[in-house]
Every structure is written in structure tokens, then in C-alpha cells.
C-alpha positions as CSV (number, residue, x, y, z in Angstrom):
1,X,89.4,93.1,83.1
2,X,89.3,90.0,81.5
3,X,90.1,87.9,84.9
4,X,86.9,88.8,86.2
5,X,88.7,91.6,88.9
6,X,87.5,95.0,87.7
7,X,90.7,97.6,88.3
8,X,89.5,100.6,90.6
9,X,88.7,103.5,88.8
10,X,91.8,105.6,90.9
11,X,94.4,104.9,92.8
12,X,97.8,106.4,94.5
13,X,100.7,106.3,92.2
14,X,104.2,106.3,93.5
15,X,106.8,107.3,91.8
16,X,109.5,109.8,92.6
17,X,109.0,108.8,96.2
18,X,110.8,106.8,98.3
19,X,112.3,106.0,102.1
20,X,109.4,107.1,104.6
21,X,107.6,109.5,102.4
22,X,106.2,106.2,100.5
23,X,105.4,104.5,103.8
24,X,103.7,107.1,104.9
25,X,101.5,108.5,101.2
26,X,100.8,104.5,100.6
27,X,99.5,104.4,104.2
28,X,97.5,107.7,104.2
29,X,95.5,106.4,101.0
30,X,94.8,103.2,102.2
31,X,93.4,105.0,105.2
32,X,91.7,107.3,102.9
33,X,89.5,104.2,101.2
34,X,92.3,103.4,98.4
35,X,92.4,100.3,96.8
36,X,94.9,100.6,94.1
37,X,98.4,101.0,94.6
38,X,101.0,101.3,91.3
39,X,104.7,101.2,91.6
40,X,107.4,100.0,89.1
41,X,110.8,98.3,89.9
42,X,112.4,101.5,88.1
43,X,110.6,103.7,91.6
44,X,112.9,101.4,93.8
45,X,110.3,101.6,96.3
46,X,108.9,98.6,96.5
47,X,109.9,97.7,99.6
48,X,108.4,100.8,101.5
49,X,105.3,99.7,99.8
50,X,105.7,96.4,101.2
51,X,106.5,97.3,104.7
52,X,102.9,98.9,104.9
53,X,100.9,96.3,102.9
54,X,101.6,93.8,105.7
55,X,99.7,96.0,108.0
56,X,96.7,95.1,105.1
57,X,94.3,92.6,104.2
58,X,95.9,91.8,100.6
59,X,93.2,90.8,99.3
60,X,91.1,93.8,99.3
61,X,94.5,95.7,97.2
62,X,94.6,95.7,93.7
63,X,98.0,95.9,93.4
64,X,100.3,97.2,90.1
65,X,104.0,96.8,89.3
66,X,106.4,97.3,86.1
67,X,109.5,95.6,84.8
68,X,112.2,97.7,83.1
69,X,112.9,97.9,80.1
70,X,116.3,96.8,80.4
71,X,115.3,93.7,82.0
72,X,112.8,92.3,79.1
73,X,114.4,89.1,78.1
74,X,112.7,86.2,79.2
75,X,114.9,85.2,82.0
76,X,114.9,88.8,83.1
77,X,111.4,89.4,83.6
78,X,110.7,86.6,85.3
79,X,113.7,87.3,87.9
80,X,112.4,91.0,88.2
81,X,108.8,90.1,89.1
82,X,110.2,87.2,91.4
83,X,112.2,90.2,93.0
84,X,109.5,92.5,93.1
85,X,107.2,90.2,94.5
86,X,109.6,89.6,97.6
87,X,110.2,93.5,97.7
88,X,106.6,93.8,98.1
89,X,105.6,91.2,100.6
90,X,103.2,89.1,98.4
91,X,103.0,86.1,96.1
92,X,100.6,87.8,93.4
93,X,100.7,90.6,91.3
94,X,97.1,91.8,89.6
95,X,98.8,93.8,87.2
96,X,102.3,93.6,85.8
97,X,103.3,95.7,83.3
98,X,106.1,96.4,80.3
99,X,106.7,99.8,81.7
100,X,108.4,101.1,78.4
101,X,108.9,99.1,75.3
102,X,112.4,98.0,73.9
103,X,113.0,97.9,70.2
104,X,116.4,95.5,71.0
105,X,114.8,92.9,73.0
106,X,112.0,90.8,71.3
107,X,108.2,91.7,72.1
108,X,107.3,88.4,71.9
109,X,110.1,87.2,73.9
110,X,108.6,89.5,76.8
111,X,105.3,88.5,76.2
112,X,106.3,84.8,76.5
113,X,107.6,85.1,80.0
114,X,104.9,87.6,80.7
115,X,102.7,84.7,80.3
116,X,104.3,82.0,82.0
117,X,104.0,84.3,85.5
118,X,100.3,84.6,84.0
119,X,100.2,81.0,83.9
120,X,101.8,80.6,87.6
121,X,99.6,83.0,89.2
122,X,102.2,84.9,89.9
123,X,100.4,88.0,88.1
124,X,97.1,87.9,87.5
125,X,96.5,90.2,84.3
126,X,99.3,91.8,82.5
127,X,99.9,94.9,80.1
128,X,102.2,97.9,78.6
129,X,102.8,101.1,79.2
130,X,104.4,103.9,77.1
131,X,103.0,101.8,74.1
132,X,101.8,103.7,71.4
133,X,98.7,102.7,69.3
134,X,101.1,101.2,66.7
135,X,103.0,99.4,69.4
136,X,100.2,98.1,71.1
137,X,98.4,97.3,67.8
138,X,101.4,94.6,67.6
139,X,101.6,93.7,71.1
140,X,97.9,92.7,70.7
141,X,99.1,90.5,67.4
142,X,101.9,88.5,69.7
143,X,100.7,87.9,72.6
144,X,98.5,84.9,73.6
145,X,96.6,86.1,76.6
146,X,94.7,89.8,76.9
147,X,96.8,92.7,77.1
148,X,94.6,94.2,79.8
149,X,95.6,97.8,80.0
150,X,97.8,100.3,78.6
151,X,99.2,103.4,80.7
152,X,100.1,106.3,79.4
153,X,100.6,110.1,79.8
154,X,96.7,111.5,79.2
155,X,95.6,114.6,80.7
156,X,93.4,117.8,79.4
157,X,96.9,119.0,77.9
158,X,97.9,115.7,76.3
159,X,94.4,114.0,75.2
160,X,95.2,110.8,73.2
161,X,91.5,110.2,71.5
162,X,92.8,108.2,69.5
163,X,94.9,106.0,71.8
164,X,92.0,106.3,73.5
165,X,89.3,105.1,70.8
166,X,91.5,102.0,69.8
167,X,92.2,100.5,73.1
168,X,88.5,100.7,73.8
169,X,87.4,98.7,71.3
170,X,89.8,96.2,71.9
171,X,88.9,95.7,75.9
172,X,92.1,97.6,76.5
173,X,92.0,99.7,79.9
174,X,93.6,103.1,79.6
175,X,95.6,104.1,82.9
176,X,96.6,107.9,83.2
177,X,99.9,107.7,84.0
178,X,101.2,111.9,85.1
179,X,97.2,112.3,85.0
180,X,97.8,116.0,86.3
181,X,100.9,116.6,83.3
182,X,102.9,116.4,86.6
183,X,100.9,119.5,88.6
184,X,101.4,121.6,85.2
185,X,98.0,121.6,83.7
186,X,96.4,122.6,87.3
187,X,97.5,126.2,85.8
188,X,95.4,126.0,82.7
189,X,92.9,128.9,82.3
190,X,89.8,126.1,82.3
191,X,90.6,124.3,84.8
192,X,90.9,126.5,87.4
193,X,87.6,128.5,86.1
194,X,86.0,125.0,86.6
195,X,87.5,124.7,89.7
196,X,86.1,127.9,91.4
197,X,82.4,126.9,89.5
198,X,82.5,123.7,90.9
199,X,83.7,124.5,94.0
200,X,86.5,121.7,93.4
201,X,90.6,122.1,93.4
202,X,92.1,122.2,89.8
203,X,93.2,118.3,90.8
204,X,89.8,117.4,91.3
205,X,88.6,118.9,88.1
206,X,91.6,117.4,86.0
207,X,91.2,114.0,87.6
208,X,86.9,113.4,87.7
209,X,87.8,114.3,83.5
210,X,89.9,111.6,83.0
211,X,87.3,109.4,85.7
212,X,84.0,110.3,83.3
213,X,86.0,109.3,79.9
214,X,86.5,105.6,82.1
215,X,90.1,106.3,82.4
216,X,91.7,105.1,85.6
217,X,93.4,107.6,87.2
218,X,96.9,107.3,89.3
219,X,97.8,110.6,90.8
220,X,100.9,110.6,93.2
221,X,101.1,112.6,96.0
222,X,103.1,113.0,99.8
223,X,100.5,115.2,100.6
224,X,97.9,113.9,103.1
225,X,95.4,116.9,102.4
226,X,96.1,116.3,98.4
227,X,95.7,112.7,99.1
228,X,92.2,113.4,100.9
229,X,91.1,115.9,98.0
230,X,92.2,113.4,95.0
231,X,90.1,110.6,96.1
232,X,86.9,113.0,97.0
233,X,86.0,112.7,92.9
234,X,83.7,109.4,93.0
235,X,80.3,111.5,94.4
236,X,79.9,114.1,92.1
237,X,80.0,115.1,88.1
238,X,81.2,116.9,85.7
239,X,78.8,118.4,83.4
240,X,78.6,117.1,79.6
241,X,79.4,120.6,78.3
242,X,82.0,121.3,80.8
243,X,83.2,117.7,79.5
244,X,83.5,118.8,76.6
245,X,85.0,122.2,76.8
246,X,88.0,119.8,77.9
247,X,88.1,117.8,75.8
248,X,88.9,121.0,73.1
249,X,91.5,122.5,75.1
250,X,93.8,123.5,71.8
251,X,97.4,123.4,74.4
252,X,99.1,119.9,73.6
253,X,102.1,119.3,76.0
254,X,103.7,116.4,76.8
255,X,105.1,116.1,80.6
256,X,107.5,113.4,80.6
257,X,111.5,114.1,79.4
258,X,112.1,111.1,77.4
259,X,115.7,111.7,77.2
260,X,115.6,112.2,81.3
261,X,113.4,109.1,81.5
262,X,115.9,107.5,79.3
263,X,118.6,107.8,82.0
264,X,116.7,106.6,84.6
265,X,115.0,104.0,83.0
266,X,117.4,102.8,80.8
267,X,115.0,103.3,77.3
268,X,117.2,102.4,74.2
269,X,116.9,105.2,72.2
């Protein structure tokens, strides 16, 4: 990224846990060789998270938050990251993040206070997420410092080329959020024939995809053995035909409810 830290390549995402399931998934992959640990203040576990990182050197974490989207007025995000930061027992954020956009509340506005905690150290890189090409094409316009990464939905069953093509070019990291279409494309035809080729699970197939197209990957687990198998994707490869027979799959299905993740994330609509 453009402050000089690279992001790792995967790391344990969070959400729809909480209490001591977090504790304990966020301790089992930092035992496991994790480095990378994404939550949101819309997972209200950010304290859970926090409780463990203090068992942690810090500085050997790349660690990833979110602000609502509710909360994007200038004041707002800078109380939310102050809060979040407290919740998770640090003084730095390396990547903060828009975690949907808000068509009521000025982009530039965001991007403004976005900047200042840039500017304070209190994050060091920020982004989007759930930005589409148009809407990041604009957030690029507005904001004064590098829009580091976008996250989004991208899996075998959802495979935003074109997303993916753009924010390339523009130094833009990609971040799968759902990377495994939240466990449904581990039942696609491919990837399971892949899977008993390689001698891999369908997870492992799914997620070393998304590693080889220099996507970072976040799968969430509770699992200790899925946990173990997620991050066991870094010593081996996929081959370039297999790549592509992927990359064709003709299924396109989008995981997330938007008008669920409306509700619980407060998306204007």
C-alpha cells in the first residue's frame, strides 16, 4: 500500500461472531501464523478482539476496522474510530474503511475526516467497501490521499473483472469480503472436482483463487480445524488452466441480502 506496509495476502474475518467465539477464532489464527485481523464497528466485536490483542505484540498485526454508514458525517467518523480504537485496545488503525457508502451524507465530507485521522496517525491507510467501480471512480476524484483498498463480495460465483481490472490500475487493493459466497460456492461442481484433484478442501480451492488473482482474502471462521485449513494456501498453486476454468464459471450469485444488511447496517436505501 502506498504507506510502505504491504497488507497480508489473508487474514481472519470476523463478522457474525461475537462474545467468546471471537476471542477464541481471533486467538486460534494468531496462533495459526495470522497477521491480519478485519472487524467493523457494525460486528460489535471489537472489544473481544481487543481483549486478545493485548496478549500480542501490535506491531506485528495489521489490523482493519469500518465505520457505519450511518455514522459518516465528519464528526461521526472521527468519534467512531476514536471509539473503536478504545474498543480495540490500540492507538492506530492500518486500515480504516467506509464500510458501505451513503448517498445522504457527503463523500467528501467522509473523506475529509477520513483524512484528518490519516493525518493524526490515528489510521494509517484508509479505503471503501461495497463501492462499486462508479463509486469508487468518484471516491478516487474527492479524496486527497490514496484510497488504498476496496472490499467487496468476489468469489468464483461473483467475479467482478471488471471491478477488478480498474482498481488495479489505479494501485487500488481488492479485499474479498464473503470470499467463500458465505460457504455457498464450496458446493459448486468445480470446485469440489478441484478439490479431490488437488487433494485440497473446496475452501482451499476457492480461497488460493482469489490469492493467485492478488486478491486478499478474509475468510471468517469459529472453526479451529477450518481456521488451520484456510491459512494452509500460501505453499502450493493452482494451475493456470485450472485458473482459468474458474474464472468461466457461467453461475453469478451474489451472497449478501442488501435489504438484511440494510437493517443491520443502517444502508439508506
Amino acid at each position: 500500500m502506498e504507506n510502505g506496509r504491504e497488507i497480508p495476502i489473508i487474514g481472519l474475518g470476523t463478522y457474525n461472531t461475537s462474545g467468546g467465539e471471537t476471542k477464541e477464532s481471533v486467538r486460534t489464527a494468531l496462533e495459526t501464523g495470522y497477521t491480519h485481523i478485519d472487524t467493523a464497528e457494525g460486528y460489535q466485536n471489537e472489544a473481544e478482539i481487543g481483549e486478545v490483542l493485548r496478549e500480542y505484540d501490535r506491531e506485528k498485526i495489521f489490523l482493519t476496522s469500518k465505520v457505519l454508514p450511518s455514522n459518516l458525517h465528519y464528526e461521526s467518523v472521527l468519534e467512531s474510530c476514536e471509539a473503536s480504537l478504545e474498543k480495540l485496545n490500540t492507538s492506530y488503525l492500518d486500515l480504516y474503511l467506509i464500510h458501505w457508502p451513503n448517498p445522504t451524507i457527503s463523500l467528501r465530507e467522509t473523506l475529509s475526516a477520513m483524512e484528518k485521522l490519516r493525518e493524526e496517525g490515528r489510521v494509517r491507510a484508509i479505503g471503501v467497501s461495497n463501492f462499486s467501480l462508479y463509486q469508487l471512480r468518484i471516491a478516487l476524484k474527492i479524496s486527497n490521499v490514496p484510497i488504498c483498498v476496496n472490499q467487496v463480495e468476489f468469489h468464483p460465483w461473483y467475479n467482478q473483472n471488471k471491478l477488478l481490472s480498474f482498481c488495479r490500475e489505479r494501485n487500488v487493493v481488492v479485499t474479498a469480503s464473503a470470499p467463500l459466497g458465505r460457504t455457498q460456492v464450496l458446493q459448486d461442481e468445480l470446485v469440489q472436482d478441484l478439490a479431490k484433484e488437488y487433494g485440497k478442501t473446496p475452501a482451499q480451492i476457492t480461497l488460493k483463487w482469489e490469492i493467485q488473482k492478488d486478491i486478499v482474502t478474509i475468510p471468517g471462521s469459529t472453526s479451529e480445524e477450518h481456521i488451520k485449513q484456510n491459512f494452509r494456501i500460501l505453499d502450493w498453486e493452482l494451475d493456470p488452466g485450472d485458473m482459468k476454468r474458474l474464472d468461466e464459471i457461467p453461475k453469478s450469485s451474489k451472497c449478501y441480502n442488501l435489504s438484511l444488511d440494510s437493517e443491520v447496517y443502517g444502508i439508506p436505501s
